[in-house]
N, C-alpha and C positions, 0 to 999 in steps of 0.2 A: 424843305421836305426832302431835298435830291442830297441830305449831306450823310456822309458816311458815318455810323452807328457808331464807329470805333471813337469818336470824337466825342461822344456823348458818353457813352456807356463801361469806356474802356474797353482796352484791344479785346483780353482774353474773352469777355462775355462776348464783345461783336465777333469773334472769331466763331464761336460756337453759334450762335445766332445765324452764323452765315451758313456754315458747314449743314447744319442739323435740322434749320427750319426756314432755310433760304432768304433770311432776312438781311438786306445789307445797309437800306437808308434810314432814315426820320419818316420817313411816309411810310418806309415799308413796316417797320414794327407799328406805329399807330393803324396801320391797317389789319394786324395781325390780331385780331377781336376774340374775345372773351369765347368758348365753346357754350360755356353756360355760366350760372352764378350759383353757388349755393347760399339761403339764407344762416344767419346766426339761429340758433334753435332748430334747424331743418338737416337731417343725415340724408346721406347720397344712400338707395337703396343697394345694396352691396349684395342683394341676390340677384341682380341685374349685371356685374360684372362682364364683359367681354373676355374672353379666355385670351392669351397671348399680347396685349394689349398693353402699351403702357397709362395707366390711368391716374388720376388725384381723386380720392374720397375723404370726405369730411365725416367722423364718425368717433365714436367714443370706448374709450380704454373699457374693457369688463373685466379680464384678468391680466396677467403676467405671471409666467414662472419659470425660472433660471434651472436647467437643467443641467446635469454634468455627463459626458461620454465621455469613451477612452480612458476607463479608470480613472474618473475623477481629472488628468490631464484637459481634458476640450470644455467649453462654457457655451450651451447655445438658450437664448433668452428668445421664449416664445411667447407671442402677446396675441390676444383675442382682441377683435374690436368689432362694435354690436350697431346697427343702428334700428332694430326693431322688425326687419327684414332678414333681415341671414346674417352669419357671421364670417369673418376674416380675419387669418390667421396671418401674421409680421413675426419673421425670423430675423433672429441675430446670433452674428457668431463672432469666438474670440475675444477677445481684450475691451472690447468695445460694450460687450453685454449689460457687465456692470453697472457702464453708467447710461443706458437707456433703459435699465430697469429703476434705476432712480428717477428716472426726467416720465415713464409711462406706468403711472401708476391708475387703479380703476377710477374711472370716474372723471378721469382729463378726457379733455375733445383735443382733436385736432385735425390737419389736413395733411396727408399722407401719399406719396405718390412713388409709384415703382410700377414692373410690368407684373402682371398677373398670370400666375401656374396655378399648376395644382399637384399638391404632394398627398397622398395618402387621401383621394378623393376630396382633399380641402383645397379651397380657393386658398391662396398664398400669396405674400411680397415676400421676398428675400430683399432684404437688407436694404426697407424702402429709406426715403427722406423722406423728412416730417418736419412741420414746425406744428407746435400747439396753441391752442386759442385757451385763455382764459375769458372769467369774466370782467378781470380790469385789463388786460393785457392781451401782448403775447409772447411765449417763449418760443425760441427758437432751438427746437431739437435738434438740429444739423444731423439726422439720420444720416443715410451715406449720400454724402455732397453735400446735406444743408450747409446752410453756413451761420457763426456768431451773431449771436446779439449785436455787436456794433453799436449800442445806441439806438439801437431800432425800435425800443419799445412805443415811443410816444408815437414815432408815426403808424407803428403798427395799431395802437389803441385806436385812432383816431380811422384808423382805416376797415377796423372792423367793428368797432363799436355800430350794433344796427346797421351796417350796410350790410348790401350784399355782397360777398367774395368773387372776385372774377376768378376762374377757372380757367386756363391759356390750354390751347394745343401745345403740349410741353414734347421734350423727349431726355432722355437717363440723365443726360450732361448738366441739362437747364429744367429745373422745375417750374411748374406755375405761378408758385409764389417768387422766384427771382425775377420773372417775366414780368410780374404785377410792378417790380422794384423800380425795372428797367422803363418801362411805361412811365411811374412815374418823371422819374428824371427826364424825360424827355417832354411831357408835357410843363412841368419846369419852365423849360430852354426854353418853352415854344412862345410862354406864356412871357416871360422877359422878352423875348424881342419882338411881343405884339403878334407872331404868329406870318411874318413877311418871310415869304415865298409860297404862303399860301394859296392853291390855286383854286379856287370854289366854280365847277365847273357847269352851275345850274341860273339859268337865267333870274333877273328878280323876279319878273311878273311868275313865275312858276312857284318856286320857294312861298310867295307872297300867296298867291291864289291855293296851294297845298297847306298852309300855316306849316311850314318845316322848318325847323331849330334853325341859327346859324353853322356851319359846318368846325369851327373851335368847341360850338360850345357840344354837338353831337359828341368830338374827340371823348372829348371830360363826363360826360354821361355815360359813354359805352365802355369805357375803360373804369371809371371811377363813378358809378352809380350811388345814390345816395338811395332809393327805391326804385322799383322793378318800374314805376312811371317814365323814371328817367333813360331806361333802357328801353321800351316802346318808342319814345320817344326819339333817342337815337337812330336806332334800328331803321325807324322808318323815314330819318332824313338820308342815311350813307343807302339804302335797296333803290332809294330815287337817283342817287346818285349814279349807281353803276347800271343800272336798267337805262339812264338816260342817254350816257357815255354811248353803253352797247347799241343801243337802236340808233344812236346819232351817224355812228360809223357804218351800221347796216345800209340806213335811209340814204348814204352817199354812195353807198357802192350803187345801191338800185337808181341812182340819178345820174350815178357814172352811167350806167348798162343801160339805159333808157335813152340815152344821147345817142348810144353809138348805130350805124347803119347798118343793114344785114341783108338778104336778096330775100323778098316774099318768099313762099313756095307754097303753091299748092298743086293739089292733087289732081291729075289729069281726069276728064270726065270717063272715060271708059280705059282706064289705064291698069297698071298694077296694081294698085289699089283694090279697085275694082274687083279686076280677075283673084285676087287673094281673099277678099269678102265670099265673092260665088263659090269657093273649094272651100271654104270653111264645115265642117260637120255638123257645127253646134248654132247657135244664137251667140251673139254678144248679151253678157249680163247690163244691164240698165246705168250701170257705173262705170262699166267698160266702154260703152256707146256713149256717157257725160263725159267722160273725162278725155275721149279720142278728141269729141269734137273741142274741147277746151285748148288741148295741142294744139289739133289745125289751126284754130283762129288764132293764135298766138302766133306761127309759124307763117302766116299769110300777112303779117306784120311788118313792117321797115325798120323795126330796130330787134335784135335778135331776144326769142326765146330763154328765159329761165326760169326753169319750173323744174318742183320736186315733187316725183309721183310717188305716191306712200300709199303701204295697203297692209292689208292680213297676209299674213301667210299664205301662199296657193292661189294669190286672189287674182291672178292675170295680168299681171304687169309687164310680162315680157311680151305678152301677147300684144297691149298695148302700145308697149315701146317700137315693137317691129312694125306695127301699120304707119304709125308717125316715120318712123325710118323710109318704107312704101311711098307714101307719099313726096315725102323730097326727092326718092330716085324717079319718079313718075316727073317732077318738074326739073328732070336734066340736071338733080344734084348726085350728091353722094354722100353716105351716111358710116360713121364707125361707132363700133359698141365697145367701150373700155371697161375690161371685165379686172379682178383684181387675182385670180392667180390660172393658171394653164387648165387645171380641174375645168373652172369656171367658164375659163373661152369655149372650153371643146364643145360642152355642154351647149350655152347656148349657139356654136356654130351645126350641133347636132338637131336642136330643137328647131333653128330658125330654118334650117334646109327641111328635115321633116314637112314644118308647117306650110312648108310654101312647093314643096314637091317639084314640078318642071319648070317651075315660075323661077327658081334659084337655080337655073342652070343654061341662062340668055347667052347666046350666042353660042351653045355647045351643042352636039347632036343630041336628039332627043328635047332639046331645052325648049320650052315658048316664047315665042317669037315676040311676049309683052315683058316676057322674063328680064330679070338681070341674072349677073354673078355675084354669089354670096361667097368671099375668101375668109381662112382665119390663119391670122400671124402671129406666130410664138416666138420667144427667143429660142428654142430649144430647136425648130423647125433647121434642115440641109439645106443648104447652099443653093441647090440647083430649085427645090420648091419655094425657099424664100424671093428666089428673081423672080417665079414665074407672076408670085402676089403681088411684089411692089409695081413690078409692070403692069399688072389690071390696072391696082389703083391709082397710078400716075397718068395712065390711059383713057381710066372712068370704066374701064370695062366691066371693074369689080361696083356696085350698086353698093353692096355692103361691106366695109372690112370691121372684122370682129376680131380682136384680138387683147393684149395684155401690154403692160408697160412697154413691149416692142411697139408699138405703133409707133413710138413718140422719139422713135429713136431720129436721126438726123435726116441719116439715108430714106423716111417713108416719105412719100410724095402723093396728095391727092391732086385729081384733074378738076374738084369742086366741092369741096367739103361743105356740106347747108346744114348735118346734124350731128353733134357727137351726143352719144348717150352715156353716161356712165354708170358702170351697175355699182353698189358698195360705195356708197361716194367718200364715208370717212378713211377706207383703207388707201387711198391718194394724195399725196403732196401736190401742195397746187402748181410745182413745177412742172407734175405730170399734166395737169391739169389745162394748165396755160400752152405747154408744151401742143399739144395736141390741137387746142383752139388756134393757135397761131398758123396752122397747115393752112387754113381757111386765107382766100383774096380778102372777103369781109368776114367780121366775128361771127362762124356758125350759133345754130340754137343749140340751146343745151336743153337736153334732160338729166336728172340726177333722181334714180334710181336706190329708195333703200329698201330693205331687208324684212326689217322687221318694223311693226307702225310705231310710229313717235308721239308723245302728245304735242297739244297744239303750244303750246309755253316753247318747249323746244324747236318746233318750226320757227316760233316767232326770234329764237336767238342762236341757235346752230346752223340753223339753215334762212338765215332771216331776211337774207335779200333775193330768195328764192319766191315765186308763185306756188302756193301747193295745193297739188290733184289729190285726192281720196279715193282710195277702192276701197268700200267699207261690206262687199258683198262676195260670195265666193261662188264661181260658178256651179253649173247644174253638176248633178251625177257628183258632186266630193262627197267622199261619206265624213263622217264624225271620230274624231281620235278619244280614246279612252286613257287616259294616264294613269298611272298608277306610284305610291312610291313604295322602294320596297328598300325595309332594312335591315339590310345584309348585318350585322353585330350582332341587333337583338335578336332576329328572328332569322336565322341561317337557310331555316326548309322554304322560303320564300322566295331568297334567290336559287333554290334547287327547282321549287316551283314556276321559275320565270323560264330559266333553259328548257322547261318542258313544257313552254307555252311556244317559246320560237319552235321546237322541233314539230309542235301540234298544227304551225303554222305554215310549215316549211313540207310535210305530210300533205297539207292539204293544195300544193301546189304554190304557195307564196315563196317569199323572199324575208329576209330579213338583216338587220343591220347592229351590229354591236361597239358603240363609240368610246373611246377610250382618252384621258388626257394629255396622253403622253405617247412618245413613237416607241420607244423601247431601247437602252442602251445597258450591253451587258457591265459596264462598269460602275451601271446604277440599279444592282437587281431589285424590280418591285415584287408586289405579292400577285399573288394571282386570281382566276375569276372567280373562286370559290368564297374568297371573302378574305380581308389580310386579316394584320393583329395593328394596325396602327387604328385612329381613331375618326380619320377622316373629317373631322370637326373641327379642328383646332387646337385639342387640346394637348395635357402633357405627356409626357413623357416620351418614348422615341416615337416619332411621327414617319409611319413606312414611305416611301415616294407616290406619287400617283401611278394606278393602273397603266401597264404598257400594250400597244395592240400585240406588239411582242409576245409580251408574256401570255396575253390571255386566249388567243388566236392559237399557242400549241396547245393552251391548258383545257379550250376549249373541244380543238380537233379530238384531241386525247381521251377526254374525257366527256362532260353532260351533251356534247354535241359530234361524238364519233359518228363516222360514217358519211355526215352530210358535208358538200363541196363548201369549205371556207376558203377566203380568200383575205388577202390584207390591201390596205391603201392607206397613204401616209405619206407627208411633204417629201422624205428625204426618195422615193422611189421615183426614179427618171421619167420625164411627161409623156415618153414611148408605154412604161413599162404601166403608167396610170394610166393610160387612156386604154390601153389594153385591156385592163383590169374593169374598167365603167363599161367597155362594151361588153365584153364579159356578162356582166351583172345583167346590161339593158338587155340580152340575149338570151335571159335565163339559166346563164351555163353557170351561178354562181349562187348558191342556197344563202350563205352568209358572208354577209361582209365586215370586216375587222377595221376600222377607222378611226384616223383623226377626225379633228371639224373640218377637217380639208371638203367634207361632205356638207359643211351646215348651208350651202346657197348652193341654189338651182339648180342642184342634180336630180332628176327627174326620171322614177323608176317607178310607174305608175301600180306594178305588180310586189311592193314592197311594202308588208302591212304590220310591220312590229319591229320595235327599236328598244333594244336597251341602253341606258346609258350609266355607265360602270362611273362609281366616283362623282356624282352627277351635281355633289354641291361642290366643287370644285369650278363649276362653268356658273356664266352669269346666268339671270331670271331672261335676258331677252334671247339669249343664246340656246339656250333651252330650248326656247320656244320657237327658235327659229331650224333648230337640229328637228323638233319633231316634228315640222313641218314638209320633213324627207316621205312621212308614210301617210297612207289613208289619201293617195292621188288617186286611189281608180275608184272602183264600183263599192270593194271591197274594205270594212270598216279596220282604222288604224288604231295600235298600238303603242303606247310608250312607257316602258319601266324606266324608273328612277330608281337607282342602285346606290345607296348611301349608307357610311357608317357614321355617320352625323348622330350624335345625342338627340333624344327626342324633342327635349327643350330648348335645344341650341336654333340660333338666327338661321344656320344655314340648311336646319331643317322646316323653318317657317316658309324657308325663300322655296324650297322645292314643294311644300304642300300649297302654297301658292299658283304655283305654275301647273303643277297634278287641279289645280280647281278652278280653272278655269283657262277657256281657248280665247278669250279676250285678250289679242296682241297690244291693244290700247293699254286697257286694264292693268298686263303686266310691265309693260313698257312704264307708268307712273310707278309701280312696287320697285322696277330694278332702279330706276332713276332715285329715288326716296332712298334705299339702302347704299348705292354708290356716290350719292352723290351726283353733283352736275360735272365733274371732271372740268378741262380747262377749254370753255366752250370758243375758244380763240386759237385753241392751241388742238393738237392733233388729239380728234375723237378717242375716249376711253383710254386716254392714254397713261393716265393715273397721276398724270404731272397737277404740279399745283392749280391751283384754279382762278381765276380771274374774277371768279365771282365768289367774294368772302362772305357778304351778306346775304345777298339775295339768293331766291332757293328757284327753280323754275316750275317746280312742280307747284307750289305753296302761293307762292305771288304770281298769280296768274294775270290778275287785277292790274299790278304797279306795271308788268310787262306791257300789257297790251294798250294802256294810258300814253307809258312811255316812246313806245312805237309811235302813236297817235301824233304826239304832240312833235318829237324826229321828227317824224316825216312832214309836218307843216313846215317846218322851221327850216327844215334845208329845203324845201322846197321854193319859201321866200330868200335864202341866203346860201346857194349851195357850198360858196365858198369861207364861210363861219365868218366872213368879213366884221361883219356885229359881233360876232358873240370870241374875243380873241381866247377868252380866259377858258370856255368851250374845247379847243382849239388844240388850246396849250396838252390840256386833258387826254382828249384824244391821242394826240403825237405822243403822251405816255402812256396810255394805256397800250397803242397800238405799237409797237415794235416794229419795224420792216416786215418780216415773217409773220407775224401775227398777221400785220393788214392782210397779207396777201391771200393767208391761211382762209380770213372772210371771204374774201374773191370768189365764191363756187361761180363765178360767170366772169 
């Protein structure tokens, strides 16, 4: 399975194979599985196209007709092709035309694959590959790349006769059908030497008690399906496979972290704690008060805490976070919050001082004498204010230090570290990670802090050797956000109508917030806030850039929003010149603000009650939801326009009427997961990098996840060290990379 592609398949294809679709061994192409099948008699609906995409459709010739430009000089051969659903136009040009208007005449089928435009309002291929399917054969059109006959008929007859057709994640170099070729030959090879090196990394009794295929004959079913039976049937031997792999490795991290010692901590009886509960304004919500005490008893434990607290938007997590944090400085530890950019520290060192009033300011005048010191450490912070910090916390003087990837620098020194928190946990390399827990005599607790809620499939494999808390309530007094989407292409007076809902908002004493995707570079001019000319969807022809706060922060001053104080904030503005800028805001000295997502986590402007967001299907479903979770913090009900020129029917106008219908973080959190995919759940969150998980879906197999969990975690429980199970083992050491394992590590 570990041998190199080029030995099988030939250089040139493994070269492409390597470059194009990251494929370099025997395992790795048999893993590289079918996207879908199309039956014989069955057309791909072709009104379902993806714009810019490269795709394979099986669909049939209606017409063709050889047109002449340039006086007769130029030959471009245009062909229609139908499958009962909408139609699709195939271009060809030059010398070539003639003889694909011989090979695509009305009434052939075939499988067609190139990337998809649109010229003149029609869906398009320019100058796809093709090969066609008869009903005793197949010919090979060698559009542009196919390639000859070769002799290929009999196996092609045999391979499409009544089966179904595998469809491969292809790209321009490699089509689907060469993919299908290449699979073959290699199941071949595999089949002549028996299939030795194969590693089958699923126990008998399991295989046995699931009735699951042997893992050869799954190969040959999901590559070379004979009926959709035998693809079920695949399918559901390799999702056991890698569901089993992933939890095996989780269930050992959480057998590592369970071994290891840690210092109890709890909360002094009349301590900080304490004094921090009595100055509180409000109640704890019912979720808030479940899930503290779930921390404490974890925390009061001899082997160290790891728990992921997950909630709604607005739902009191930090408020959370910081009593657990209380707690340990009350039992003579010391606590840090690892925020992931300088925005983020300031914030929460603003909120956490706020909430704790003379309590964060022990040992200084004026401070309480149950008080500690609450410091925040930036990289950006002078020389003479960075001693003063590292000295608290080498001291212990400081209770909290909240800061950013400075923490972890060499030179930080704590006198007790018992808690690290970290807010954003995907935006961290576990170097940062590890780095940080190592300050600790023994493994501090961890908390792991996300954003926006996850579903439970995902806890059980991103976050899988984690404990997870739930805030599923949102405290008293938040009002209700109203979304809206508004599009700017079709309907222009609507985004004239949004600027005159901020102003109506901004009149009535509010604030307001306009997000942008981009910072703004003049040697990339965008359009500006009134609406561009490009399509924002995806489609053809010149696609303008995304909105700059740049550009739209003058076009706005200038114009639908003259008069009232704008301001900008954006990563490349220096952490003096942004924290300026957010007190600013928190102070009311600033009507609107012009932003990145540098805003989308815990900036907290309780007087902030309407959000545009320009460009708005450009960001994800969870990111959305997490940017609008900036308005509707006080008395006063929130606002959010979605600002898109996305086509009405296009996905990435589904994705924002989605988000505009509902405030269910759950709810969206499965929609953005289901359209992006699970990303590489081993590999650094949302990264877009390939994925580890070919078959299995985590939103879809919720079932096989939680079985697989189940049964992990017996099995290293009796065998932590795979001692039985070598072939297990073997599996593992390849699925898990150095980096990868570590990547699991969140503890």
């Amino acid at each position: 399975m570990g041998q190199p592609l080029g030995r099988v398949v030939g250089g040139t294809t493994a070269k492409v194979m390597a470059e194009q679709l990251g494929l370099h061994t025997v395992g790795d192409l048999l893993h590289h599985y079918p996207r879908r099948y199309a039956e014989r008699g069955e057309l791909t609906r072709l009104a379902e196209l993806p714009l810019d995409e490269h795709v394979t459709v099986v669909a049939e010739v209606a017409d063709a007709r050889l047109l002449t430009f340039n006086r007769g000089k130029g030959q471009r051969l245009e062909v229609t092709l139908t499958d009962g659903s909408g139609r699709l136009r195939l271009v060809f040009f030059g010398r070539t035309a003639q003889h694909h208007r011989r090979e695509l005449v009305p009434g052939r089928r075939g499988m067609f694959a190139g990337k998809v435009s649109v010229f003149r309002r029609q869906l398009q291929l320019a100058h796809p590959a093709y090969q066609l399917l008869t009903g005793t054969g197949t010919d090979d059109g060698g559009g542009a790349g196919g390639e000859g006959g070769e002799g290929d008929d009999a196996a092609a007859v045999a391979e499409f006769a009544g089966r179904p057709i595998p469809l491969y994640p292809a790209c321009r170099q490699l089509e689907s059908w060469r993919i299908a070729k290449a699979v073959r030959v290699v199941l071949d090879r595999m089949d002549a030497e028996s299939w030795s090196g194969l590693v089958d990394p699923l126990p008998g009794r399991l295989r046995a008690e699931r009735a699951l295929i042997p893992l050869p004959e799954a190969f040959h079913r999901i590559h070379q399906p004979r009926a959709q039976t035998d693809v079920a049937a695949a399918r559901a031997r390799l999702k056991w496979d890698e569901a089993f792999v992933l939890q095996t490795a989780l269930a050992r991290r959480r057998h590592a972290a369970s071994q290891l010692p840690a210092v109890p901590r709890h909360p002094a009886e009349d301590g900080l704690l304490s004094a921090f509960d009595a100055r509180l304004p409000f109640e704890l919500t019912g979720g808030q008060r479940r899930v503290s005490q779930e921390i404490l008893a974890d925390m009061a434990g001899e082997h160290p805490m790891h728990r992921l607290l997950q909630g709604e938007v607005g739902s009191g997590k930090t408020l959370v976070a910081l009593r657990a944090m209380l707690a340990v400085v009350d039992s003579g530890g010391q606590a840090a919050l690892l925020a992931p950019t300088e925005v983020l520290a300031q914030q929460h060192h603003r909120s956490v001082t706020e909430m704790m009033g003379e309590l964060a300011e022990g040992g200084m005048l004026g401070g309480s004498e149950r008080g500690t010191r609450v410091v925040l450490l930036t990289g950006s912070m002078g020389a003479p204010a960075r001693r003063r910090v590292l000295l608290d916390a080498a001291t212990g003087e400081a209770g909290i230090v909240i800061g950013t990837h400075a923490l972890i620098e060499e030179t930080v020194r704590f006198h007790d570290l018992g808690l690290v928190v970290v807010d954003e946990q995907h935006r961290f390399g576990v170097e940062q990670r590890d780095a940080l827990r190592a300050k600790g005599e023994r493994p501090p607790h961890l908390l792991v802090m996300t954003a926006t809620p996850i579903p439970r499939t995902v806890a059980m494999t991103v976050f899988g050797d984690l404990e997870t808390s739930v805030l599923d309530e949102l405290p008293a007094g938040r009002s209700p956000i109203a979304s809206h989407v508004v599009p700017a292409a079709d309907k222009p007076h609507f985004l004239a109508r949004a600027w005159q809902r901020v102003r109506e908002e901004v009149e009535a004493g509010h604030q307001a917030y306009v997000v942008c995707p981009r910072i703004g570079d003049e040697s990339e001019p965008g359009a500006g806030a009134g609406g561009g000319d490009g399509d924002g969807g995806g489609g053809g022809g010149e696609e303008r850039p995304p909105l700059s706060v740049t550009d739209v922060a003058a076009e706005l001053a200038a114009g639908p929003l003259a008069g009232l104080r704008v301001a900008v904030l954006h990563g490349r503005m220096t952490p003096e010149a942004k924290d300026e800028v957010m007190r600013e805001v928190v102070a009311g000295g600033v009507d609107v603000l012009v932003a990145t997502t540098v805003i989308e986590v815990g900036v907290n402007v309780p007087n902030a009650t309407v959000m545009v967001i320009m460009d708005a299907d450009r960001f994800g479903v969870s990111q959305l939801h997490q940017l609008r979770g900036r308005v509707g913090r006080g008395a006063a009900p929130g606002l959010c326009l979605l600002v898109t020129e996305a086509p009405e029917a296009s996905a990435a106008r589904a994705r924002l009427d989605a988000v505009a219908g509902t405030l269910d973080g759950f709810e969206l959190s499965r929609i953005d997961l289901e359209q992006r995919r699970e990303g590489d759940v081993l590999g650094q969150a949302q990264s877009g990098g390939r994925s580890s998980l070919r078959m299995l879906t985590v939103v879809a197999d919720e079932e096989i996840i939680a079985e697989a969990r189940a049964e992990a975690t017996a099995l290293v429980a009796r065998d932590p060290g795979l001692e039985a199970h070598p072939a297990l083992r073997t599996a593992l050491d390849a699925l898990l990379d150095a980096e990868r394992e570590e990547y699991l590590d969140k503890g």
